[in-house]
Every structure is written in C-alpha cells, then in structure tokens.
ZADONU-66238 format. One line per field, with one value per residue: residue in three letters; z, x negated, y negated of N, C-alpha, C, O, CB in turn. Coordinates in pm, whole numbers, plus 50000, padded with zeros to 5 digits. Glycine has a CB too. Layout:
N
res = ALA/...
nz = Z/...
nx = X/...
ny = Y/...
caz = Z/...
cax = X/...
cay = Y/...
cz = Z/...
cx = X/...
cy = Y/...
oz = Z/...
ox = X/...
oy = Y/...
cbz = Z/...
cbx = X/...
cby = Y/...
***
This chain:
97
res = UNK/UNK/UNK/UNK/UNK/UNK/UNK/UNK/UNK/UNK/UNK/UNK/UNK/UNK/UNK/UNK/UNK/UNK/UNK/UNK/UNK/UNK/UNK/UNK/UNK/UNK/UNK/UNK/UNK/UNK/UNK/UNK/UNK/UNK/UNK/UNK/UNK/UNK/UNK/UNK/UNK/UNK/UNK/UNK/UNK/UNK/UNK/UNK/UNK/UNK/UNK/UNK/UNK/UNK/UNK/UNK/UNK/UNK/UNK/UNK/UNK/UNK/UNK/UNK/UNK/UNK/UNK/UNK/UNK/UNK/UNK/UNK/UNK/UNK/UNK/UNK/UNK/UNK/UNK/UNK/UNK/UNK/UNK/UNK/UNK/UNK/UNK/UNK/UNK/UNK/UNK/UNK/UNK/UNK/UNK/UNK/UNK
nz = 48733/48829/48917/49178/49306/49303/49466/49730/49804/49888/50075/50249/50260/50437/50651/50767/50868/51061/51230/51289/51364/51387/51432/51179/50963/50784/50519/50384/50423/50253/49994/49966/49907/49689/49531/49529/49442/49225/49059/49002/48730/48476/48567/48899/48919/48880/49013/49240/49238/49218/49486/49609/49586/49643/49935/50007/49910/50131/50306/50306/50331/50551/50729/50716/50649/50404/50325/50412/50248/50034/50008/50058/49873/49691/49822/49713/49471/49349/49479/49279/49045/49032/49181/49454/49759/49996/50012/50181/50456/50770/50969/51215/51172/51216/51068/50938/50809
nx = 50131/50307/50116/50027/50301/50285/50052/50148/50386/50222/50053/50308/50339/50158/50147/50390/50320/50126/50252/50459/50309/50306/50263/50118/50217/50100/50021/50241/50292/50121/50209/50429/50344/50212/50436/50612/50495/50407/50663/50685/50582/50347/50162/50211/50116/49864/49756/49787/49642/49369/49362/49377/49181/48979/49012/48978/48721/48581/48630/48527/48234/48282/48214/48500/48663/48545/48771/49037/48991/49046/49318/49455/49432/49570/49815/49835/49841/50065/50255/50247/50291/50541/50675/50889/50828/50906/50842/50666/50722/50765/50901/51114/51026/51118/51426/51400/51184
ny = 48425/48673/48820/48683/48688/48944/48991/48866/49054/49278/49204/49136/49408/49480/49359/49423/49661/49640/49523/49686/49936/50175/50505/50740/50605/50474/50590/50551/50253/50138/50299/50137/49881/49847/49948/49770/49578/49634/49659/49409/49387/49411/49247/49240/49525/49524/49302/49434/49709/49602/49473/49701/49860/49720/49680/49932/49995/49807/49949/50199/50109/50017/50217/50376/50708/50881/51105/51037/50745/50850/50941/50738/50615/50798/50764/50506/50476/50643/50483/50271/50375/50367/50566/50665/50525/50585/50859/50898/50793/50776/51028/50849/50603/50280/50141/49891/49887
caz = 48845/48897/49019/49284/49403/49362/49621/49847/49832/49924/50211/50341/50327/50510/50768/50823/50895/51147/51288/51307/51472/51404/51386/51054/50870/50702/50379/50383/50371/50105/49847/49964/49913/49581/49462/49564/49358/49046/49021/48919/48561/48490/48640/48993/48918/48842/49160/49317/49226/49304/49606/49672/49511/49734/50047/50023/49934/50213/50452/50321/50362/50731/50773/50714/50630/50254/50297/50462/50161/49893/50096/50086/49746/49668/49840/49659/49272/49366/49444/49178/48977/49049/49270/49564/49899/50109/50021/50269/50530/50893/51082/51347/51170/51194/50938/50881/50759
cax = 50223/50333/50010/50031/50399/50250/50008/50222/50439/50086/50036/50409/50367/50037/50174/50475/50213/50047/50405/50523/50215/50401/50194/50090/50271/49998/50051/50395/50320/50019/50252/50546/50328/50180/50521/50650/50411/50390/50794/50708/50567/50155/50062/50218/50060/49707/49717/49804/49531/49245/49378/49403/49050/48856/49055/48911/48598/48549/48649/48382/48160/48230/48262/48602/48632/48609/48887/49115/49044/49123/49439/49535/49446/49709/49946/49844/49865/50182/50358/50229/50325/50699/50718/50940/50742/50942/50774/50545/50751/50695/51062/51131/50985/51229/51489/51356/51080
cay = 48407/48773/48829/48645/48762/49107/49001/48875/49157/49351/49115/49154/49547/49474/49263/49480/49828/49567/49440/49806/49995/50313/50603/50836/50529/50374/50601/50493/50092/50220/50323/50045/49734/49882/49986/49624/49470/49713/49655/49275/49434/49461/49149/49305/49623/49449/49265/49572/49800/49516/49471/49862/49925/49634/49692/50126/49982/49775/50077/50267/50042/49992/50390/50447/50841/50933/51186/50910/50703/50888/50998/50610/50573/50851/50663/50344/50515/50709/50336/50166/50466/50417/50678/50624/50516/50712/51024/50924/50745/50949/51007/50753/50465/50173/50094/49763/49867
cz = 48908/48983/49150/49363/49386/49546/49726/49881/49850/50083/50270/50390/50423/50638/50851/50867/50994/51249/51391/51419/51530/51372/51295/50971/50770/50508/50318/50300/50258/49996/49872/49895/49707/49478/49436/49463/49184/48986/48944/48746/48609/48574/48813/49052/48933/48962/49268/49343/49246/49404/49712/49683/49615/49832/50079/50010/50042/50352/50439/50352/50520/50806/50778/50610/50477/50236/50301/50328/50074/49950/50063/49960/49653/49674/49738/49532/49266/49379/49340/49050/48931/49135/49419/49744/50008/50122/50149/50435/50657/50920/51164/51315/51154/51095/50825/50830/50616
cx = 50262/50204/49952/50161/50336/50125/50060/50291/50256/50034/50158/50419/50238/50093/50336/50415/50142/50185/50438/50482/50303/50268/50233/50190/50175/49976/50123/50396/50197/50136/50368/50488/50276/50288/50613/50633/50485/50562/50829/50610/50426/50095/50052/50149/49927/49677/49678/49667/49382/49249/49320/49218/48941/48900/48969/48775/48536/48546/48546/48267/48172/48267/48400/48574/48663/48722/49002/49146/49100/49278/49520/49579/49525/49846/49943/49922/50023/50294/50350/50315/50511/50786/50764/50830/50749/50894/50676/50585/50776/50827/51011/51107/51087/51290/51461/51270/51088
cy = 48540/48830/48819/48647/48886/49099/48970/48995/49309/49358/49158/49325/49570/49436/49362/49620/49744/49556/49620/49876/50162/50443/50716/50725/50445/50396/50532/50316/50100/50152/50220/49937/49730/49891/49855/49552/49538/49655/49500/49224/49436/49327/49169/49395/49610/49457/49376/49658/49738/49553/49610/49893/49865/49659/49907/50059/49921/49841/50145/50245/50015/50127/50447/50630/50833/50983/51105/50826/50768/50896/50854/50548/50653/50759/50521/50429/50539/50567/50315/50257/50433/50515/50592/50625/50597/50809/51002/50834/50812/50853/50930/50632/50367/50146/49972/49739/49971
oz = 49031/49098/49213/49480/49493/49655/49827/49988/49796/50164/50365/50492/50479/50734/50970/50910/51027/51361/51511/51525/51633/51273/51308/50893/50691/50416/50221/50200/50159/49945/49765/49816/49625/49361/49332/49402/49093/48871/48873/48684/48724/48634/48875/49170/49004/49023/49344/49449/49284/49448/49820/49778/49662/49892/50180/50111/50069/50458/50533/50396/50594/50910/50837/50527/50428/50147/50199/50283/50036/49891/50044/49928/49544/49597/49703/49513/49194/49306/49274/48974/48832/49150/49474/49808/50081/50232/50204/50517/50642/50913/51194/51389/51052/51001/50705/50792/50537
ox = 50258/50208/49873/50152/50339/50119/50032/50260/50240/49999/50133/50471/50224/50069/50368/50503/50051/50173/50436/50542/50337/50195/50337/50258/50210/49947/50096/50450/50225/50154/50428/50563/50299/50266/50678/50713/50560/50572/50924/50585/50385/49987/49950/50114/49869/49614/49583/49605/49288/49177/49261/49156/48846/48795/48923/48706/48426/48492/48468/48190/48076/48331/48421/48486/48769/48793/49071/49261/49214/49349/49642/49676/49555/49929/50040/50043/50098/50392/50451/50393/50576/50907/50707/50784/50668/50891/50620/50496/50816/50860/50892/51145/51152/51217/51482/51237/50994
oy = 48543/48875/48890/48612/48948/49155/49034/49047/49418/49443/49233/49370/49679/49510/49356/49694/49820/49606/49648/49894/50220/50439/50780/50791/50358/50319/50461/50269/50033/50042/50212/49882/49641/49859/49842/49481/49505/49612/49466/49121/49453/49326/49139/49396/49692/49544/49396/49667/49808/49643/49620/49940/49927/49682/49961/50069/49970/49812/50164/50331/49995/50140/50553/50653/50794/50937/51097/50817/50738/50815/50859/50480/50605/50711/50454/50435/50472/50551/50337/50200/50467/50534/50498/50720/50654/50865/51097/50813/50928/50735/50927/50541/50384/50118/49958/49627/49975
cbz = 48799/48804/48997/49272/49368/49177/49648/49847/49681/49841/50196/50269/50206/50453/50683/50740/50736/51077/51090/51201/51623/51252/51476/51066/50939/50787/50350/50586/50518/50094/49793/50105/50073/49600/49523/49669/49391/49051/49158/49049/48399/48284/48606/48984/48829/48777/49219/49228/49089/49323/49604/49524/49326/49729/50033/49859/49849/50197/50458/50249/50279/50829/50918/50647/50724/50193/50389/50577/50125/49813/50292/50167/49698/49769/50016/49619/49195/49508/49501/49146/49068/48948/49293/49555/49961/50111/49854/50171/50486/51041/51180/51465/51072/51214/50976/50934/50869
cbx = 50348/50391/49968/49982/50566/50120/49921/50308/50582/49971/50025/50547/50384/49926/50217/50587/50082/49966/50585/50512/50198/50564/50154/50148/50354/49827/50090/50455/50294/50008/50298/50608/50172/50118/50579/50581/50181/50375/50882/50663/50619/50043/50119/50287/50091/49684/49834/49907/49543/49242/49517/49519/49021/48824/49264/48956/48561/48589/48784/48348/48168/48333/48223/48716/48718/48546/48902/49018/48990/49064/49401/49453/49328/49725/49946/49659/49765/50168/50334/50041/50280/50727/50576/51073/50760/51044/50664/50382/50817/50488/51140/51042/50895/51201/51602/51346/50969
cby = 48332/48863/48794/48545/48762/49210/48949/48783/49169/49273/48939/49095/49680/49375/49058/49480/49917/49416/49376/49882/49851/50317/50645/51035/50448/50411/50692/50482/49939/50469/50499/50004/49675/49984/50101/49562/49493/49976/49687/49154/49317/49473/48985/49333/49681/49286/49191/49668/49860/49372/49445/50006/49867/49480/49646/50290/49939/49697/50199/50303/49948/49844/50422/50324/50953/51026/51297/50812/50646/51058/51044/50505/50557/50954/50605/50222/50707/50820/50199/50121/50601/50462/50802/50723/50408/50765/51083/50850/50693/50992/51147/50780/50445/50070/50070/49688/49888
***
C-alpha cells in the first residue's frame, strides 16, 4: 500500500512541476516528490526510486542530456535521502508549491 501513496505523491509532485511551469524548478519538484514518497517508510522510498530510475531512463533514451540526468537524479537521491527539497527550490516559485 505505501507504495502506491509513494507514487502518488510522485505523480502530485509531477503534476504540480507541469501546473507550475516555473523555470530552473524541475530539481526542486525532483527531490519534493521523492522526498514525499520516501517519508511514507521503504515502501515510499521503493516506489520512489523506480519511478526516478525509469522516468531518467526513458529521457535518455529519447536524448535527454546525460549531464541533465544525473543532475535530476541528484535531486531525486537527495529527497529520498531526507534531505530537505528546498535546497533546490529557485526564488519566485509560488508558495503553493
């Protein structure tokens, strides 16, 4: 079951980095949706890091930039980690998010 609130909470930090359309925020909802998840114990965390792992692979696969990923997959580890999201949240972005 946590598994599947970690993915939602994956999906909602997905859908709110879509919603937003803030620029240099994409680290930001990275390590939020990861950190989201991980916070509902290992089955959160699990979800999490699939999610993270097939979502980079599928960028590379349609030419997203190596450097880019890894960069994202920082942000992912660093959520899941416990580490606060904010570190990577760019001024101006809305409160609500």
């Amino acid at each position: 079951l946590l598994h599947f609130i970690g993915s939602k909470d994956m999906w909602r930090a997905y859908s709110d980095m879509r919603e937003a359309n803030f620029k240099n925020s994409d680290k930001y909802f990275h390590a939020r949706g990861n950190y989201d998840a991980a916070q509902r114990g290992p089955g959160g965390a699990w979800a999490a890091k699939v999610i993270s792992d097939a979502r980079e692979g599928i960028q590379r696969l349609t030419g997203h930039g190596a450097e880019d990923s890894r960069a994202d997959q920082a942000a992912n580890k660093w959520g899941r980690s416990g580490k606060d999201p904010n570190h990577f949240r760019p001024k101006g972005l809305p409160s609500k998010y």
